[in-house]
C-alpha positions in Angstrom: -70.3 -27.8 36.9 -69.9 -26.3 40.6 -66.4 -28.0 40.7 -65.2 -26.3 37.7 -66.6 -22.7 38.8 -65.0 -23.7 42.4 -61.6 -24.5 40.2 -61.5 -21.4 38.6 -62.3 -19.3 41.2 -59.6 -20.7 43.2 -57.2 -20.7 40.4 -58.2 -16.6 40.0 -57.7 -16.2 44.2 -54.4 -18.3 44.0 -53.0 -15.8 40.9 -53.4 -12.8 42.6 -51.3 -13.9 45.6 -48.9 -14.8 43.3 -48.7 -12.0 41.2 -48.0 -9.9 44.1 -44.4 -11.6 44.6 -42.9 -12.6 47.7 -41.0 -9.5 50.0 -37.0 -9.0 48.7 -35.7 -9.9 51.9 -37.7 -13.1 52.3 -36.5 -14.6 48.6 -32.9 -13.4 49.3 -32.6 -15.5 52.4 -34.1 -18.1 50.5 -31.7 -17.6 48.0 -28.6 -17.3 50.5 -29.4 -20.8 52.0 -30.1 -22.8 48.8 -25.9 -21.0 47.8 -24.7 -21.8 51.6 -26.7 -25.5 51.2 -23.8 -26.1 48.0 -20.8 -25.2 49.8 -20.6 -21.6 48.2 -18.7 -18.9 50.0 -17.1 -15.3 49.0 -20.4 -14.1 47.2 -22.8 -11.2 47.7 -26.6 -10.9 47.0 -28.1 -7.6 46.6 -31.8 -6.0 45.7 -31.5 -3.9 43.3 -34.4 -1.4 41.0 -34.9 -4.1 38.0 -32.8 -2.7 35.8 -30.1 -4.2 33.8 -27.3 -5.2 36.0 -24.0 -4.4 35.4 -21.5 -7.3 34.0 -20.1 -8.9 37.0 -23.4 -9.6 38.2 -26.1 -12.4 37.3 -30.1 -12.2 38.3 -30.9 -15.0 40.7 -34.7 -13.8 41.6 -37.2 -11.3 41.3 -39.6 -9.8 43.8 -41.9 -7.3 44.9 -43.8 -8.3 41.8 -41.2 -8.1 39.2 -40.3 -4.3 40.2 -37.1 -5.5 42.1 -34.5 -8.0 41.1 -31.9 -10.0 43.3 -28.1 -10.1 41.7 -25.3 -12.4 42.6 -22.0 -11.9 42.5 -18.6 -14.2 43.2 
């Protein structure tokens, strides 16, 4: 029983730090190595409000806890 209350409380510690999203600029480096890593040049990543982006552009990642999105464009 005490392993199952430690596994929950653990599981309840690890989804907050979750939920609060990892900082834009940390997840668009990421992002920028992972597209550098395949050989992909002439693109642009930007952090933008989450709102819909415009046509030319595709959502690679969100942060800040969903309120921010990263776009890519070729």
């Amino acid at each position: 029983m005490k392993r199952i209350l430690l596994a929950v409380g653990l599981l309840s510690v690890a989804s907050g730090v979750f939920a609060a999203g990892k900082p834009c600029e940390e997840l668009k480096s990421e992002i920028a190595a992972k597209i550098d890593a395949n050989g992909v040049s002439g693109y642009t990543l930007e952090v933008v409000d989450n709102v819909t982006p415009d046509a030319g552009f595709q959502v690679v990642g969100s942060c800040e806890g969903g309120t921010k999105a990263i776009v890519y464009k070729r």
